[in-house]
Steps between C-alpha positions, in 0.01 A plus 500: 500500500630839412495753802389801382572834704224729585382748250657797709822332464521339120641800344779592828833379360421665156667831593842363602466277193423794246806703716758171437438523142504882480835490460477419129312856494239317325207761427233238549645349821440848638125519388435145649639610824297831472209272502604257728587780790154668401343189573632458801397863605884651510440836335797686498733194364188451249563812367899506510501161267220622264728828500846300459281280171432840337846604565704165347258610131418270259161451656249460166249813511204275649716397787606813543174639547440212746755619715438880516127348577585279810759849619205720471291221680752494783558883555137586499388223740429563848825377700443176737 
């Protein structure tokens, strides 16, 4: 039987997973941890990855709408 972690906690070790592979400066890495950390309600680290994905370029012009999207999202929510 596979053990399955509570909902809360399925997406937890994505963030230092995304960060590992950062390294590579790979633009899309930085979007998925954007999510990820969003997910997981951490704002401010949310908003530094989606900002670090804009800043590597190369992001095609849908994605890069995506992103400026989930930024606005983040600054003009309430903070937790």
């Amino acid at each position: 039987m596979i053990d399955v972690p509570p909902r809360a906690q399925r997406g937890a070790h994505l963030p230092s997973t995304f960060r590992a592979l950062s390294h590579r400066n790979f633009r899309l890495w930085f979007m998925g941890q954007g999510i990820s950390l969003q997910a997981l309600g951490r704002r401010d680290e949310a908003k530094a990855a989606f900002q670090r994905a804009l800043d590597s370029g190369g992001l095609s012009p849908d994605l890069k709408v995506f992103v400026e999207r989930q930024m606005a999202a983040l600054r003009a929510a309430p903070a937790n």
